[in-house]
LUMBATOR-451683 format. One record per residue: y, x, z of N, C-alpha, C in turn; residue in three letters. Coordinates in steps of 0.001 Angstrom, whole numbers, padded with zeros to 6 digits, always signed. Layout:
% LUMBATOR-451683
YXZYXZYXZALA/...
***
This chain:
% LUMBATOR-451683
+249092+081503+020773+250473+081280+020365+251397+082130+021235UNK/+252512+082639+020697+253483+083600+021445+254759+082187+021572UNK/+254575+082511+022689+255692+081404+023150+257261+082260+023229UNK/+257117+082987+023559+258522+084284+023740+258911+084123+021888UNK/+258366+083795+020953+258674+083817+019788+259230+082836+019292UNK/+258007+081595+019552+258325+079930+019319+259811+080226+019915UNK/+260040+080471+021190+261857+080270+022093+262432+080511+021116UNK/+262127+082161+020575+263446+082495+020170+263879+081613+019107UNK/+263016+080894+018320+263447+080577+017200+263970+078980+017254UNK/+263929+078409+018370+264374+077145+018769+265768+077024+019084UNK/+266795+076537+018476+268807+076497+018767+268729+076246+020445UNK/+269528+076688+020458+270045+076108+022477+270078+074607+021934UNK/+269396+073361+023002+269912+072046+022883+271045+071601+023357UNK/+271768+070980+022760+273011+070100+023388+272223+069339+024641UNK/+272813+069232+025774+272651+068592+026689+273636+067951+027678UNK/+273430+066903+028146+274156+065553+028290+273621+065084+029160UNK/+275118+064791+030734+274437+064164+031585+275183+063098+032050UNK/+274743+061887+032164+275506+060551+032606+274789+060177+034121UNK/+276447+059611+034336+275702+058975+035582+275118+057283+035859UNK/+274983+056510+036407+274283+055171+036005+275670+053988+035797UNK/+276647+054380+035616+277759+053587+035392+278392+054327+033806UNK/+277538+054572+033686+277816+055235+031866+278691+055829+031744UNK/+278752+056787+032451+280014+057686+032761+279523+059661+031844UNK/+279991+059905+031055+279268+061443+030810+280257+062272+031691UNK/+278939+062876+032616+279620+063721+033772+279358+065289+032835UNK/+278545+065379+032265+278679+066793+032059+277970+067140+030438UNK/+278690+067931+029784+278255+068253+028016+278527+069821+028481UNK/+277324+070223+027279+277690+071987+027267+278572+072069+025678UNK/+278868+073395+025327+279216+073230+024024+278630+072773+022629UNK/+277503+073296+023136+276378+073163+021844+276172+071409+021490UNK/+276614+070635+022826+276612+069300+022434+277881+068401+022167UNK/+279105+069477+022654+280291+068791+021741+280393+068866+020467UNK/+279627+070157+019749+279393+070392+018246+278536+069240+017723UNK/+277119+068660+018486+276808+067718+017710+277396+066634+017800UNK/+278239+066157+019398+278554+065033+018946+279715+064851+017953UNK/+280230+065697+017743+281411+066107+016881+280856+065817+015266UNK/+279574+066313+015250+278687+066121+013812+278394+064764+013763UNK/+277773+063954+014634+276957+062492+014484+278414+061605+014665UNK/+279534+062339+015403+280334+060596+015313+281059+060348+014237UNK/+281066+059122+014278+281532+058039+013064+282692+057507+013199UNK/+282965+056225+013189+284376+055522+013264+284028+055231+014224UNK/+282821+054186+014860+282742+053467+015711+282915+054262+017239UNK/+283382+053482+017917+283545+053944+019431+282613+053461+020227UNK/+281912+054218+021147+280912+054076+022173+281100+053124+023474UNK/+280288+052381+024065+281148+052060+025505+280810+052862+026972UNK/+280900+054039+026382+280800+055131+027137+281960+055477+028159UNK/+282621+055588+029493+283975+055011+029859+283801+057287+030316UNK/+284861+057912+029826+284405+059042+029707+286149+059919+029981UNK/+286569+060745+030796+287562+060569+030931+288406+062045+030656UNK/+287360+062907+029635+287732+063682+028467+288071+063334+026566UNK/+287387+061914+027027+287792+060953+025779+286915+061942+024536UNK/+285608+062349+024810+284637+062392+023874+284264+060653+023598UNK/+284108+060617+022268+283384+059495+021603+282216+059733+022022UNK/+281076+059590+022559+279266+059214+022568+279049+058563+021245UNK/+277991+058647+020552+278180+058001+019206+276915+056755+019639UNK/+276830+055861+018993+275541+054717+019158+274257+054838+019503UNK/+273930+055707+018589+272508+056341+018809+272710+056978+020165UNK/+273070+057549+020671+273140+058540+021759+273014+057403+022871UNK/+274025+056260+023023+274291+055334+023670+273028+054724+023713UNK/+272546+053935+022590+271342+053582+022507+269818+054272+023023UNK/+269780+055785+023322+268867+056147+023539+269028+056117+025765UNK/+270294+056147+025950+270514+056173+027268+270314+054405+027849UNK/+270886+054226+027275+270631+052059+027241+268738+052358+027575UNK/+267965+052546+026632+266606+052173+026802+266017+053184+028234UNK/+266521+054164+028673+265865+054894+029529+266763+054337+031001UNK/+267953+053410+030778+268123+053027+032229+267414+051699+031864UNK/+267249+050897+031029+266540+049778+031295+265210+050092+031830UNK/+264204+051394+031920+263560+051390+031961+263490+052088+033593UNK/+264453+053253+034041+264678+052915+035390+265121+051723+036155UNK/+266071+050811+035759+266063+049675+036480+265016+048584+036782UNK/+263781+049015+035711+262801+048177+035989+261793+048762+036875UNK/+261943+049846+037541+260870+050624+038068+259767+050893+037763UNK/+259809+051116+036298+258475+051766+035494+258173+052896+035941UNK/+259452+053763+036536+259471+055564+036443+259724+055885+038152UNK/+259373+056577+038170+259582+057353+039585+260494+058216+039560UNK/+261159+058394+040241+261994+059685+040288+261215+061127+039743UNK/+261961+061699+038822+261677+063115+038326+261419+063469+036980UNK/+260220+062713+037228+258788+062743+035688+260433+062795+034371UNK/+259841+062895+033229+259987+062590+031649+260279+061038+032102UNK/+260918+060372+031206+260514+059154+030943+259794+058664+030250UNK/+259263+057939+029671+258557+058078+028743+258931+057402+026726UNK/+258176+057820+026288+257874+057750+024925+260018+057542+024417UNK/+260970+058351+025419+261903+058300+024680+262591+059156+023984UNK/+262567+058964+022595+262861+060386+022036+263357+059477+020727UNK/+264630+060205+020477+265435+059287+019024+265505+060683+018081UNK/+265895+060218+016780+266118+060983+015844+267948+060528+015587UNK/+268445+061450+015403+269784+061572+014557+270109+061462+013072UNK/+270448+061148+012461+271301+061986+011128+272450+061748+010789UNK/+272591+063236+009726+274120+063067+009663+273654+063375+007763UNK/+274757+063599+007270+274540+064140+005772+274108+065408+005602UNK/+274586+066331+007230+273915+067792+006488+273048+068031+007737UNK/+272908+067294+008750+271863+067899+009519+271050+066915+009960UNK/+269512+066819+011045+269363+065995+011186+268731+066766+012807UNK/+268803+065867+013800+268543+066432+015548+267593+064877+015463UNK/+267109+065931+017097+265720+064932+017796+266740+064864+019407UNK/+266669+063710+020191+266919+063826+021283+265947+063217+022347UNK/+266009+063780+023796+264947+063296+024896+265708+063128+025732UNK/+265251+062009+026648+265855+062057+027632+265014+062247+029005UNK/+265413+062363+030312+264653+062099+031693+265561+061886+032838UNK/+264565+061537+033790+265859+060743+034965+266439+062810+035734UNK/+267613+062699+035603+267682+064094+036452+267776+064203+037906UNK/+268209+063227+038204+268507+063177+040035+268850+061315+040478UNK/+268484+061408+041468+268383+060201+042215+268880+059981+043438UNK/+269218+059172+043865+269989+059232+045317+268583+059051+046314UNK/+268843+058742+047699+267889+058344+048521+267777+056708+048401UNK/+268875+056113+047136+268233+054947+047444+267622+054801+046218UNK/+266996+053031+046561+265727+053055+044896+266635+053101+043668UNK/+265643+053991+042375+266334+054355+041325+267169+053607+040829UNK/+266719+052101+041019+267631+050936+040107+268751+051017+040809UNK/+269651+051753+041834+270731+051954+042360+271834+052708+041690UNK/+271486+054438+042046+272000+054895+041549+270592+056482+040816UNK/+271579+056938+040188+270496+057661+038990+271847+058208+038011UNK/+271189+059546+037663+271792+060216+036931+270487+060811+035729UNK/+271064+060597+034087+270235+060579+033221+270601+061995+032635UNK/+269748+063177+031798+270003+064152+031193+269423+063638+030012UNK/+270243+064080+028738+269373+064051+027671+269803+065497+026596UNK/+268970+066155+026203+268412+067118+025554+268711+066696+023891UNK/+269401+067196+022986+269898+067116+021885+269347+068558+021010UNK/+268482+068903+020065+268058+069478+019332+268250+069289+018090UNK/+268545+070459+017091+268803+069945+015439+267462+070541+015350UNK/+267733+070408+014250+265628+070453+013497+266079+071952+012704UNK/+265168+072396+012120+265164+073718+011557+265951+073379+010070UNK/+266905+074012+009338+267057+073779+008027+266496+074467+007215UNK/+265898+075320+007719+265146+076384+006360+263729+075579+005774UNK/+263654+074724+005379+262338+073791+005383+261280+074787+004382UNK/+261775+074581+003315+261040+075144+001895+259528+075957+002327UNK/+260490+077558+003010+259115+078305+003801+258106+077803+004441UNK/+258893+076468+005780+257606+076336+006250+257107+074926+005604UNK/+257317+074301+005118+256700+073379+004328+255729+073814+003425UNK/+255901+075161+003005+254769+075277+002251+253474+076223+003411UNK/+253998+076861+004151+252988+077048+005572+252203+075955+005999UNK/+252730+074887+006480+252523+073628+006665+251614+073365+005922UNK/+251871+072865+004762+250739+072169+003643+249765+073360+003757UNK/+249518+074710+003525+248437+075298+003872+247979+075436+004818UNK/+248387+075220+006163+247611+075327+007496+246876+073761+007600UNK/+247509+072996+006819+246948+071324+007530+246289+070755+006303UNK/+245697+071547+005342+245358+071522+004189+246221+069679+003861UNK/+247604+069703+003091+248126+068606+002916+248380+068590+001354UNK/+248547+067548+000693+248904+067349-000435+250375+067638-000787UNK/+250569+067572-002634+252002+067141-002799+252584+066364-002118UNK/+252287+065124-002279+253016+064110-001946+253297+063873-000644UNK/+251905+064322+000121+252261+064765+001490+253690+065472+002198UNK/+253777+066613+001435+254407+067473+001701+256154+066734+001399UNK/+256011+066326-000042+257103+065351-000443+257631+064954+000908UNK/+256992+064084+001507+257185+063057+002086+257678+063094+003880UNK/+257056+064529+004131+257428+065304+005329+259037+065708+005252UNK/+259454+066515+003647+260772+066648+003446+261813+065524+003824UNK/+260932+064462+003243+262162+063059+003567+262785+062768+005369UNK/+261334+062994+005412+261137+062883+006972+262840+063424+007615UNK/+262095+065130+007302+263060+066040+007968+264709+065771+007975UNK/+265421+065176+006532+266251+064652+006646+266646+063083+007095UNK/+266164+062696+008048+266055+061187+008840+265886+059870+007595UNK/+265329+060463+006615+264810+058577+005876+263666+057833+006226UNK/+263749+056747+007034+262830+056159+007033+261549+055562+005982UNK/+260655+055057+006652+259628+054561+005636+260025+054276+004640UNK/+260804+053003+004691+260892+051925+003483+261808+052739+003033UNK/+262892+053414+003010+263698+054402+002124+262998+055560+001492UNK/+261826+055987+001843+260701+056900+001121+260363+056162+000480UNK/+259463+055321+000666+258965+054090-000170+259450+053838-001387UNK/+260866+053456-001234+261890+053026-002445+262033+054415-003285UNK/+262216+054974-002749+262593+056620-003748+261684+056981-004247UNK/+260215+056693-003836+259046+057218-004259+258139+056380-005269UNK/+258485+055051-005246+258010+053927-006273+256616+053663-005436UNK/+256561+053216-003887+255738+053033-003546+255459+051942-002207UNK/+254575+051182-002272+254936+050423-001299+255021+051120+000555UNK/+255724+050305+001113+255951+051074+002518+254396+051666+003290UNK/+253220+050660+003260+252192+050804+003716+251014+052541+003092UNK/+251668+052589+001917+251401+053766+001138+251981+055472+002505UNK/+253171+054997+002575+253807+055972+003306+253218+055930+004649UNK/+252837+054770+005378+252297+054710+006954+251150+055587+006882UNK/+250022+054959+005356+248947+056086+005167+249028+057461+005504UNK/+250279+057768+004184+250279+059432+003955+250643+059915+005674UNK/+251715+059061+006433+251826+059452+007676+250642+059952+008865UNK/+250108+058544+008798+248833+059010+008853+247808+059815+009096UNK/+247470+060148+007962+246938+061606+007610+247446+062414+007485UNK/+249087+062828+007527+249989+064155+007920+249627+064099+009502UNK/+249568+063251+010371+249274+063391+011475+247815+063648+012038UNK/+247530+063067+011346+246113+063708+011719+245617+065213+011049UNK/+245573+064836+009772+245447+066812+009943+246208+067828+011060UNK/+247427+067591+011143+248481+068065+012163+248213+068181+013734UNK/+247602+066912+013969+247149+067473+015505+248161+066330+016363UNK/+249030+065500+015659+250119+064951+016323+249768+063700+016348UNK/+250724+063233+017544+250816+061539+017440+252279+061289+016852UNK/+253336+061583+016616+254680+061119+015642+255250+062170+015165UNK/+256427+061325+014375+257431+062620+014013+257809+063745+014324UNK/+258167+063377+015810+258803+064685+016292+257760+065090+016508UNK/+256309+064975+016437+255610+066010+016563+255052+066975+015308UNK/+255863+066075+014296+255460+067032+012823+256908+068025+012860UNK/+257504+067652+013027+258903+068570+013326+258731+069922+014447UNK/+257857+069496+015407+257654+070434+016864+256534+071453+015762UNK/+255350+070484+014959+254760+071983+014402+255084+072453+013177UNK/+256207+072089+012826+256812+073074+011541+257710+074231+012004UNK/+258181+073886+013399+258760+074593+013872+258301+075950+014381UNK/+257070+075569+014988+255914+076452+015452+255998+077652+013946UNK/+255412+076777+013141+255489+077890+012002+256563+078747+011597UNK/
***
């Protein structure tokens, strides 16, 4: 694999850094554009003193990664783990990660500063969806069903559109993942991207 290639073709991520009093100390541009895309009516309780809105999801993905430093699951540095949200909006749809970025000298449940990493997904699907289904030898419906993906519908909203029960879709998931090489979504998203 040419990794100098995979880069180029990956957007700069929005990135976002709070400190442990839910404060956003620092956004680049690329992440005032999304949060500008994902917010809604609702207001965040983000206390922020450029008066960006944080939208829920965003909030919500920072909520689970300090509950999970305050419990001392994580050590200073590492990834956190298994946290990674999906976005959508009507015309786009992003993956976000988070990890602890810096720590004081005292224990994490003190003080802690969180980064999180904001990515939109590729929109050109069509091309590699059909790459896709030939590299992972996948079906129609397979393929169907990856599309839904890409624009953030969950199971039971595939399900319903597709005249099928939800457990039908966990299948096809399933076996999109396993031909694929992945354990979740964002990892069917990470290898369409590849393509």
């Amino acid at each position: 694999m040419n990794y100098i290639e995979v880069a180029s073709k990956r957007s700069v991520p929005g990135i976002l850094v709070f400190d442990d009093r839910e404060k956003l100390i620092f956004f680049n541009r690329v992440a005032l554009g999304i949060l500008t895309d994902l917010n809604g009516n609702e207001h965040s309780p983000f206390k922020d003193a450029v008066d960006i809105t944080v939208p829920k999801e965003i909030y919500s993905l920072y909520s689970n990664l300090k509950k999970i430093i305050r419990s001392g699951r994580s050590n200073p540095g590492p990834l956190l783990p298994n946290q990674l949200a999906q976005f959508s909006t009507r015309k786009s749809t992003y993956y976000g990660r988070g990890s602890l970025l810096q720590c004081s000298s005292t224990p994490a449940s003190e003080t802690f500063q969180i980064i999180i990493f904001i990515e939109k997904l590729m929109q050109r699907y069509d091309a590699d969806l059909d790459k896709f289904k030939k590299r992972f030898n996948l079906t129609d419906r397979q393929i169907e069903i990856v599309r839904r993906l890409l624009i953030g519908s969950a199971n039971k909203k595939i399900a319903n559109e597709l005249g099928v029960c939800e457990d039908t879709i966990k299948g096809h998931l399933k076996r999109i993942m396993k031909n694929s090489g992945v354990r979740s979504r964002i990892g069917i998203f990470s290898k369409i991207s590849q393509l």
